[in-house]
C-alpha positions in Angstrom: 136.6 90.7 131.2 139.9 90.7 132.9 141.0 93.7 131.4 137.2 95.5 132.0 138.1 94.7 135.8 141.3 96.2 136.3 142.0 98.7 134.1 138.6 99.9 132.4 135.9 99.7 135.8 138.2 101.5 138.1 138.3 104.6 135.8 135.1 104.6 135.1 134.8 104.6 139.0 137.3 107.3 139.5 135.3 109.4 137.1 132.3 109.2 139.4 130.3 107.1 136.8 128.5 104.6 139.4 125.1 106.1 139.2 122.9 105.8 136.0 122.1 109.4 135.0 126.3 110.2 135.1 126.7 107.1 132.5 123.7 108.5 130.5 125.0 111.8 130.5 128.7 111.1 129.6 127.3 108.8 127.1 124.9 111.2 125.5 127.8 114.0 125.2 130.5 112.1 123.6 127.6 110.0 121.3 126.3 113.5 120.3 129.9 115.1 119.6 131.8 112.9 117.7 128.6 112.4 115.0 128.2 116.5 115.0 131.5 116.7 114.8 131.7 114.6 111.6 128.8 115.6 110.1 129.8 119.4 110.2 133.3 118.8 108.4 131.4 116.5 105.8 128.7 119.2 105.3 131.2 122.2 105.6 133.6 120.2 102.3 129.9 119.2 100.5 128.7 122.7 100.5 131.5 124.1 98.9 131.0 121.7 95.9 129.3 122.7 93.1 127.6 120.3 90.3 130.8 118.2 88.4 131.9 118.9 85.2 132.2 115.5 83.8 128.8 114.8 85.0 127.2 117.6 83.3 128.7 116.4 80.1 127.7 112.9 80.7 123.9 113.7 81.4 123.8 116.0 78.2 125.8 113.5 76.3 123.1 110.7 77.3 120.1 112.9 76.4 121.6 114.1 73.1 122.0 110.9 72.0 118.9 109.8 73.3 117.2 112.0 71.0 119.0 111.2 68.0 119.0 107.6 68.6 115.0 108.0 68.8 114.7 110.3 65.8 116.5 108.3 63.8 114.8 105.0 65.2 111.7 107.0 63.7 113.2 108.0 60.6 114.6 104.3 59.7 111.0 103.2 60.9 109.2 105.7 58.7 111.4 104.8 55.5 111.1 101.0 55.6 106.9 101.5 55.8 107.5 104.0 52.8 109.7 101.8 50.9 106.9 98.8 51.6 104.4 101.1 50.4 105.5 102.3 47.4 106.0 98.3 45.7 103.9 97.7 43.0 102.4 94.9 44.7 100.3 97.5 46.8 99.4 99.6 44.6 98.1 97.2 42.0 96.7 94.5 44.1 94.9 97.6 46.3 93.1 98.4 42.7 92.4 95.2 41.9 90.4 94.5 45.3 87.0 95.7 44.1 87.3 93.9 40.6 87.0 90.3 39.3 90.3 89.2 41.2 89.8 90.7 44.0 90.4 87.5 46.2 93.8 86.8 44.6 95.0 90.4 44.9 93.9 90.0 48.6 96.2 86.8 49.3 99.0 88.7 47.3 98.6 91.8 49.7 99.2 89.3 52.7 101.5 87.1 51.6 103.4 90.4 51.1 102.4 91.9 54.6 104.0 89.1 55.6 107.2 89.0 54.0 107.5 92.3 55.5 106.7 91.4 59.0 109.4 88.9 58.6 112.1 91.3 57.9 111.0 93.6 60.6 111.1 92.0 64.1 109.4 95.2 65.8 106.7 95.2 63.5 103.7 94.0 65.1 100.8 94.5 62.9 100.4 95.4 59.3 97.6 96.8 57.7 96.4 98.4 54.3 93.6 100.7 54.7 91.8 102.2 51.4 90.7 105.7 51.2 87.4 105.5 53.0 89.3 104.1 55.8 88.4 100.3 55.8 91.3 97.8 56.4 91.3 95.6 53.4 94.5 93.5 54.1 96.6 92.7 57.2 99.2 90.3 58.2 98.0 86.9 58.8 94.6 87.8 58.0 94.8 90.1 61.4 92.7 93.2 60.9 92.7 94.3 64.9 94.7 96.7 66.9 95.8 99.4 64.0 93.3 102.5 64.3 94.3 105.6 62.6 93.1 109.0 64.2 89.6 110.4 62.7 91.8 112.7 60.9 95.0 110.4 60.0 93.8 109.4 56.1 93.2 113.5 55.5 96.4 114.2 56.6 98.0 111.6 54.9 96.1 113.0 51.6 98.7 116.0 51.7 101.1 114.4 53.6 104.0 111.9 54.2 103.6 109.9 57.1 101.5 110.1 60.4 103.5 109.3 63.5 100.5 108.3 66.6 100.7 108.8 70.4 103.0 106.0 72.0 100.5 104.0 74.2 100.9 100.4 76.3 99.6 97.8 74.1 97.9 94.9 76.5 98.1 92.2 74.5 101.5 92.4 73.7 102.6 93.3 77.1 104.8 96.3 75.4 104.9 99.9 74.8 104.0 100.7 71.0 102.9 103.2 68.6 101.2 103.2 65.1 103.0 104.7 61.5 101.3 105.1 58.6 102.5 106.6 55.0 100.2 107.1 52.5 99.9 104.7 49.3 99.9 106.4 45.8 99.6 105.4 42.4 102.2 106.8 39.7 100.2 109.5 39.0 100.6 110.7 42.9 96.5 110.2 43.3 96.1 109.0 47.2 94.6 105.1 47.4 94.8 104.2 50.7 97.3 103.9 53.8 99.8 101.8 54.4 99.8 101.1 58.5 102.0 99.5 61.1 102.0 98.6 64.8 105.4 99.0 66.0 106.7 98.1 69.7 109.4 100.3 71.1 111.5 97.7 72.2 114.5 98.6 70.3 114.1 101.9 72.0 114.5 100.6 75.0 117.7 98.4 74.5 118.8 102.1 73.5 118.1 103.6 76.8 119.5 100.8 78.5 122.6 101.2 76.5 122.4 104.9 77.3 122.3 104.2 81.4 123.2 100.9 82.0 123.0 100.9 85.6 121.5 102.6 88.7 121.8 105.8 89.2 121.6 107.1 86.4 118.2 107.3 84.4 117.3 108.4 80.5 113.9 108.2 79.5 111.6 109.8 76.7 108.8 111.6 77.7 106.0 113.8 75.6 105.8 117.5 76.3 102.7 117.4 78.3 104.7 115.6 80.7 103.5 111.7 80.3 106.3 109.7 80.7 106.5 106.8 77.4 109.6 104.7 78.2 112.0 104.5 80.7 115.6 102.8 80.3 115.1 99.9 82.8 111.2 100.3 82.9 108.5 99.8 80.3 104.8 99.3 81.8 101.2 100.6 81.6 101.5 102.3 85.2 104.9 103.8 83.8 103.2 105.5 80.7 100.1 106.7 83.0 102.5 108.8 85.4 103.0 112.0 84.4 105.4 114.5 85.7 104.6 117.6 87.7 104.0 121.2 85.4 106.3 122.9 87.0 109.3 119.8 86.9 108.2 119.9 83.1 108.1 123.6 82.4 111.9 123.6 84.4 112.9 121.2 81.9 111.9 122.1 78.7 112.9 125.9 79.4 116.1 124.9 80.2 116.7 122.5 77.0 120.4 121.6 76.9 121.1 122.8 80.4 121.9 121.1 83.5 118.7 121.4 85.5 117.9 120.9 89.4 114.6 119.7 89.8 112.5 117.6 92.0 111.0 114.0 90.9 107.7 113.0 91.5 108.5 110.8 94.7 110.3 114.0 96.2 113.7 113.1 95.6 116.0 115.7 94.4 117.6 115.1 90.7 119.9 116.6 88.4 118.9 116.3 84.9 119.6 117.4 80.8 116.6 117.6 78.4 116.6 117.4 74.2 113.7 117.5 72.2 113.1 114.8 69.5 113.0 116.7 66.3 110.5 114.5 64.5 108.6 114.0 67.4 106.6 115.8 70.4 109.0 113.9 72.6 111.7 114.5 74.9 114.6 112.7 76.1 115.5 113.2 79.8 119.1 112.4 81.3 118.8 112.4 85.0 121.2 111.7 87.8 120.5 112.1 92.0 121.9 115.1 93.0 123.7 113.5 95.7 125.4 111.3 93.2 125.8 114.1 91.1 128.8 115.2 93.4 131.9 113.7 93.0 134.4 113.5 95.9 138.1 114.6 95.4 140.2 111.8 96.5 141.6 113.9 99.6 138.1 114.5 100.6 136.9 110.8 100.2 140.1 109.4 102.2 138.8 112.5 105.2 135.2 111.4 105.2 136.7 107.8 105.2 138.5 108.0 108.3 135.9 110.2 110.1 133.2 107.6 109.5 135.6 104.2 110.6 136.6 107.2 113.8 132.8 107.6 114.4 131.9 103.4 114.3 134.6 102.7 116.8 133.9 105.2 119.2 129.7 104.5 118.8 130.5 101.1 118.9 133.0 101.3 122.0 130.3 103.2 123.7 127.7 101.0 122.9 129.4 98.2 124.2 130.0 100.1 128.1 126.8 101.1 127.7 125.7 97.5 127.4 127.7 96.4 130.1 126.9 99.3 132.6 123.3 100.0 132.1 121.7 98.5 129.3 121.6 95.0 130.1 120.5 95.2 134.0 118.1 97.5 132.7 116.7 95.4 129.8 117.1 92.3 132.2 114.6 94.3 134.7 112.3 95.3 132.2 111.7 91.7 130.6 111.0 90.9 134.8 108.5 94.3 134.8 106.9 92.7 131.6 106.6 89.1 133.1 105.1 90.7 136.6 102.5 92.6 134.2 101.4 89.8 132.5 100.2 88.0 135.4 102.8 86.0 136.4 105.1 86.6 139.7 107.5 83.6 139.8 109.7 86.5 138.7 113.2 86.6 141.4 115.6 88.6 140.3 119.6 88.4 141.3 120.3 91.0 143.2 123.6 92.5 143.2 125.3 95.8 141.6 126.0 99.4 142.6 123.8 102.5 142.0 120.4 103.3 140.9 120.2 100.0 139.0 120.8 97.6 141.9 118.6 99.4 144.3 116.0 99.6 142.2 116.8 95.9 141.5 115.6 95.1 145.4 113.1 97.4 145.1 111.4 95.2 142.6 112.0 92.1 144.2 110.3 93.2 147.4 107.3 94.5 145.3 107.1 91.1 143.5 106.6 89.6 146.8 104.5 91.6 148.6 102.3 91.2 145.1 102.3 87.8 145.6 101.3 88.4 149.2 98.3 90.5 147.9 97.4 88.2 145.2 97.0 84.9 147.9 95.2 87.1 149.6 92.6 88.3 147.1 92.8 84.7 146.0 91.0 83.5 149.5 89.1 86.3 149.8 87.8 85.7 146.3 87.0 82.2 147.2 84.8 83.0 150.4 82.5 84.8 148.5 82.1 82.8 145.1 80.4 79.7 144.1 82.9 77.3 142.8 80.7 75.9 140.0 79.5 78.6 138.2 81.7 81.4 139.4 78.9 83.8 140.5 78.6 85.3 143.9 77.9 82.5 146.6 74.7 83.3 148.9 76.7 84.6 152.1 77.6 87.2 150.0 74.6 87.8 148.0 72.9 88.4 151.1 75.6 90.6 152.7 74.4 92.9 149.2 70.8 93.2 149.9 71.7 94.1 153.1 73.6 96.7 152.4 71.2 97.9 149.5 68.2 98.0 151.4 69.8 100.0 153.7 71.2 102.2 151.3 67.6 102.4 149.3 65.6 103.6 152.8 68.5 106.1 153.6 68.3 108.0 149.7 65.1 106.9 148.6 66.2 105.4 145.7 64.7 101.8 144.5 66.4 98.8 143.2 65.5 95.5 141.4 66.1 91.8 142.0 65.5 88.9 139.6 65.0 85.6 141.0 65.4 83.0 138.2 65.0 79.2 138.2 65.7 76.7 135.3 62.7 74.8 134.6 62.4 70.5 134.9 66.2 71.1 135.3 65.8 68.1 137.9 65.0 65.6 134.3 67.7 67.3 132.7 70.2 66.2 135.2 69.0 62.7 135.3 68.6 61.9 131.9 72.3 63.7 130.5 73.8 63.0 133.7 75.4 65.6 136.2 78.4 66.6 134.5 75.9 67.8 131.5 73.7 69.6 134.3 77.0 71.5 136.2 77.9 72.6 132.0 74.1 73.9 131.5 74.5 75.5 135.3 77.4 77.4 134.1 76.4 78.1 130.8 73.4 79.9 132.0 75.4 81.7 134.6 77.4 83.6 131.5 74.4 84.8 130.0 73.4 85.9 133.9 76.9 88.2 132.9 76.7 88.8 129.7 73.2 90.4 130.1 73.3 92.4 132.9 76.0 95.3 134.4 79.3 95.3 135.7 77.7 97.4 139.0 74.6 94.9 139.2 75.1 91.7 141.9 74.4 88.5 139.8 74.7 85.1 142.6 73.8 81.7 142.5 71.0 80.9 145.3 71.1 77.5 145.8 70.5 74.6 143.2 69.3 75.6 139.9 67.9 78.9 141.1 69.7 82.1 140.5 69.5 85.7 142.0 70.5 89.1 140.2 70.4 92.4 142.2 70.1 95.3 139.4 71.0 99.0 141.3 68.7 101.9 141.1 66.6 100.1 138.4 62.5 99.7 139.0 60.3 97.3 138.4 59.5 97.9 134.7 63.3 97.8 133.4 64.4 95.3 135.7 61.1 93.1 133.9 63.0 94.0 130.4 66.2 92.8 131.7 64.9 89.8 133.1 63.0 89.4 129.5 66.0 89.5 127.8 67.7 87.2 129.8 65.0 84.1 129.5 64.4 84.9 125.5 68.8 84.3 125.1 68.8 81.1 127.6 65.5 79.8 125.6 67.8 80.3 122.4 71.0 78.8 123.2 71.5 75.1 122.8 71.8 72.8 125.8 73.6 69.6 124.7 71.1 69.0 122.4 68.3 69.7 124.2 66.3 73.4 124.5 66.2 74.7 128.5 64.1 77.5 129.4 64.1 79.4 133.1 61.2 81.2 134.9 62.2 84.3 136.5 60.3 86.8 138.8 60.9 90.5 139.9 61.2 92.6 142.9 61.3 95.8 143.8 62.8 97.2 147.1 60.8 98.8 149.0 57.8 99.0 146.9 57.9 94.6 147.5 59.6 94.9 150.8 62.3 96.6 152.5 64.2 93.9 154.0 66.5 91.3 152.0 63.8 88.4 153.5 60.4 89.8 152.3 62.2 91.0 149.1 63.4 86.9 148.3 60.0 86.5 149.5 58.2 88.6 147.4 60.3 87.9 144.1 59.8 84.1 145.0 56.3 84.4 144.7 56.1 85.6 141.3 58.4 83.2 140.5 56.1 80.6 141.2 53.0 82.5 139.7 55.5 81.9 136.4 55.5 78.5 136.6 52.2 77.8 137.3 51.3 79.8 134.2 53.4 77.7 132.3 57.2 78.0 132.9 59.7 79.8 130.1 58.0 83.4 131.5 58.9 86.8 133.8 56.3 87.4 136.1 56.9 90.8 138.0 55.4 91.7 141.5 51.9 92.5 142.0 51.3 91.7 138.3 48.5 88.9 138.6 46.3 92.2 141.0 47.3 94.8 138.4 45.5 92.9 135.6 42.8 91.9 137.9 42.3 95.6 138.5 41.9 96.7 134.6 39.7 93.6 133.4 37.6 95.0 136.7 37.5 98.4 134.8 37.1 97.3 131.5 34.1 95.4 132.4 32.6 98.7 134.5 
């Protein structure tokens, strides 16, 4: 910090960098120019380079020998099952399976399944299927999990093997395929197949061998495009992907040749394809085509130094940056975030030069005349709300009906009031004790909240009665509100114990045009509720209204 204060902050003052937008602008130029800078010469060299010679040969190299390694995988495959096949044991024991030792020639055929799985680790499953295309013999007295295509045993009449699609086996958690070669006595007449479930594991050690580490990727896939095995992936998701048409077609059209294509996740590749003679299978040598450029050692020793050149000066930046603007700033903005969250104990330090320490004072002076504001509110809240239940208090309820009576004569609009008391609330209280009647109180009072409108004046009147003011609402809604509002106290549990309320409605003027005869009014049909049985809204004028119809009814 000594150093910062004598040598570093008086330049920075003697370049005119006190104020905030100078620093951001300086900063911003120099950030911007040395990164440009860089990344132009880096671009300018990497443009100029075209795909490496010893990386083409590598990729074709890897998916040559992919190929053959796969072919003759298949071909080693094809001639063991041929060589199994063509035992007597088979071919005798097969003919004897119909005939009067036909349960010793089965044990034979499985005892020498057996001995054959034994010698071959990557065969699963193996199975003898006769010409009608029944499995007669398997391994281990397993005849699951080797099915031949409808037309595999007519093919194999004429013909010398059948090779089946590569698919993901569940139950050995693998990717595998089935081989079959045809069984034939001496005489060359067809008698069955000879069948085996084969996992490609040992094709995969290959690939692995083949790209032993990231990036580079070799995998087989078929010519429609369905990927089979990958060289450090084998999965059922992996052999359900298949590859774009136009990323195949690229391929295959350019067998042999170094090919720039995109992958399915959208990154750009390099990549070699050969085709699998004996199969309708490719293998794939791929490289990312950024790694498919290799740096001369002048230009890796340039791009070096420009990149250690670019951290230090970032990172020398950054660090004035900190110190100048960053951290007041960051400090002030945790003390914005504190204010908005409802809490003004917030005093900050004031001190610095520029925009940042005015605006420093600016905020400590609006921090306090916020707290000023908020005592304030705080009393003038207070005057005009009951402490209990948090409603309006009665100097201010009536203040409102003043003021919307007035307002009611002057545009001829009505409005509503609901006068609401809890019935035998006086037992209540004795018998659960006054604590349990203040929690019912104020229980009672949010559903008073919850069920009317943010504009609409809900107050506590005194005691256990209650008095809601709905705006511009008439007699018929305000009775629906003042429904809703009994049937959800009625339902809500009260320590135990079910409390009900009677409530009765007002309208202004039709029930009076003054805040007295409305009360007065809205009180009597309060009582009319309770003496027709509590738990009830009883609106205005309602007891004359039904007078008047039974009148007509009985005319």
């Amino acid at each position: 910090m000594r150093v910062w204060e004598d040598v570093i902050a008086p330049l920075l003052r003697a370049l005119h960098l006190g104020s905030t937008r100078n620093k951001v602008l300086v900063f911003a130029v120099l950030a911007t120019l040395i990164p440009a800078l860089a990344t132009t010469c880096v671009s300018y060299r990497q443009n100029r380079r075209s795909l490496s010679d010893q990386t083409d040969q590598e990729l074709r190299s890897a998916s040559s020998e992919a190929a053959r390694g796969t072919d003759l995988w298949l071909t080693e495959r094809l001639d063991d099952l041929r060589v199994a096949a063509s035992s007597y044991l088979v071919s005798e024991n097969l003919a004897k399976l119909t005939g009067r030792d036909g349960a010793r020639a089965l044990a034979r055929l499985r005892d020498y399944l057996n001995s054959i799985r034994e010698r071959f680790p990557d065969h699963e499953a193996l199975v003898v299927i006769d010409p009608g295309g029944r499995v007669v013999a398997s391994n281990s007295g397993r005849t699951g999990g080797v099915r031949l295509p409808p037309d595999g045993l007519t093919s194999l009449r004429t013909g010398d093997a059948l090779i089946g699609e590569a698919y993901w086996d569940g139950v050995l958690g693998k990717a595998a395929m089935v081989l079959a070669v045809p069984i034939r006595q001496a005489d060359g007449r067809f008698i069955g197949a000879f069948t085996a479930k084969i996992n490609l594991h040992a094709v995969a050690d290959m690939l692995q061998r083949l790209a032993p580490d990231d990036p580079r990727d070799v995998y087989l896939m078929t010519d429609q495009g369905r990927l089979v095995i990958r060289s450090r992936l084998s999965s059922a998701d992996l052999m359900r992907t298949r590859l774009p048409d136009t990323t195949t077609r690229v391929l295959f059209d350019g067998e042999g040749q170094t090919v720039v294509y995109k992958r399915a996740d959208g990154r750009e590749v390099v990549g070699v394809l050969r085709r699998v003679p004996r199969l309708r299978w490719a293998a794939v040598a791929e490289l990312p085509r950024a790694e498919a450029f290799r740096r001369g050692g002048q230009l890796r020793s340039l791009t070096a130094l420009m990149i250690a050149a670019q951290f230090a000066g970032v990172g020398l930046m950054a660090y004035v940056l900190v110190l100048l603007v960053l951290r007041p700033l960051a400090r002030l903005s945790s003390a914005a975030a504190t204010v908005a969250a409802g809490d003004l104990t917030v005093d900050l330090p004031a001190g610095g030069a520029g925009e940042v320490g005015y605006l420093t004072q600016v905020f400590n002076r609006l921090v306090a005349r916020l707290r000023e504001r908020e005592s304030q509110a705080e009393l003038e809240r207070l005057s005009v709300t009951d402490a209990l239940t948090g409603l309006y208090n009665r100097r201010h309820l009536m203040d409102t009906l003043s003021s919307e009576a007035q307002r009611s004569r002057r545009l001829r609009r009505p409005f509503s009031i609901l006068l609401a008391d809890v019935d035998h609330f006086k037992p209540y209280n004795d018998t659960h004790g006054h604590l349990a009647g203040d929690a019912a109180l104020a229980k009672i009072a949010e559903i008073l909240r919850q069920t009317t409108r943010a504009v609409d004046c809900v107050a506590r009147y005194g005691g256990e009665e209650f008095l809601v003011v709905l705006l511009e609402t008439t007699t018929a809604t305000a009775a629906l509100v003042a429904e809703r509002i009994r049937a959800r106290v009625a339902a809500e549990p009260f320590d135990g114990r079910r409390i009900t309320v009677s409530i009765g409605v007002a309208e202004c003027p039709a029930h009076g045009d003054t805040p007295e005869t409305l009360i007065a009014t809205a009180d009597a049909a309060l009582y009319e509720a309770k003496d027709e049985g509590r738990d009830r809204v009883v609106a205005a004028g309602g007891k004359q209204e039904k007078e008047k119809r039974r009148r007509k009814g009985e005319a």
